[in-house]
C-alpha positions, 0 to 999 in steps of 0.5 A, spaced: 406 490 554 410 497 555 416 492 557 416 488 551 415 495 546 422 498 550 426 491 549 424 491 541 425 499 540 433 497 544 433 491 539 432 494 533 436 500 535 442 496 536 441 492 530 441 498 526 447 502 530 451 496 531 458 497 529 461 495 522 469 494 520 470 495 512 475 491 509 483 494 508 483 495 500 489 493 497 491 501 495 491 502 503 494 496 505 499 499 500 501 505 502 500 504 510 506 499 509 514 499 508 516 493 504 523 491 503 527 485 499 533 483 499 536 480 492 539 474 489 546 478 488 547 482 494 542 487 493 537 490 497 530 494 495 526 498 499 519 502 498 516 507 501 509 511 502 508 518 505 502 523 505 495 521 504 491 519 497 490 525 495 497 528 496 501 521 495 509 520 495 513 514 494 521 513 494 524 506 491 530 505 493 536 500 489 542 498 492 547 495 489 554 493 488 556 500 491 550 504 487 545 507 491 538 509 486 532 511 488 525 514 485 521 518 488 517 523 487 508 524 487 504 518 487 498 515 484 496 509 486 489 504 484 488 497 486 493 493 480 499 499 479 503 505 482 506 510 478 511 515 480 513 522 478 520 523 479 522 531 478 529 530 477 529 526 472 522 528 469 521 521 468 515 517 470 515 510 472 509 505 472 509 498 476 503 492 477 503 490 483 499 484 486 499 484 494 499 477 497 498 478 505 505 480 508 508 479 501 508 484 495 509 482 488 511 488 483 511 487 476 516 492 471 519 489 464 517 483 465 521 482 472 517 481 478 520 482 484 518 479 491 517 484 496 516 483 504 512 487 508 516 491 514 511 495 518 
């Protein structure tokens, strides 16, 4: 009887100590990432996160036809849209955003733009 008492204690022990994974949100699967993409005219676009949630950076970078832009600054990110402080230019700038495994679509002026998960 004792034996069978100790096996349903361990039992239910188990059971309520066992392990748990959560699922990755789209924000942490976001930011935790380098995505890229290379566009039809010979470009290339990169964006890239720095810092944790709460002290979040970005940079987006342009490249093209010998021109070098890039945003950057703070960062807010929530599950549909990222918004970047840019300092330098005292200018913020807000895309949608729909993540699709390692692809990323931004959505900005009625553009969307396909982006490629790097790491």
């Amino acid at each position: 009887m004792k034996k069978l008492l100790f096996s349903a204690v361990i039992l239910c022990f188990l059971m309520l100590c066992g392990c748990t994974q959560n699922a990755p949100s789209p924000q942490n699967e976001l930011i935790s990432s380098k995505w890229t993409a290379s566009l039809d005219g010979g470009g290339e676009l990169s964006l890239e996160f720095s810092g944790e949630p709460g002290d979040l950076s970005a940079e987006l970078n342009l490249k093209n036809a010998g021109k070098d832009v890039t945003i950057s600054g703070d960062c807010l990110v929530d599950s549909t849209s990222i918004v970047i402080f840019d300092s330098t230019v005292s200018q913020n700038y807000a895309f949608d955003y729909t993540p699709k495994g390692d692809t990323l679509e931004i959505k900005y002026n009625n553009s969307i733009l396909t982006m490629q998960k790097q790491s």
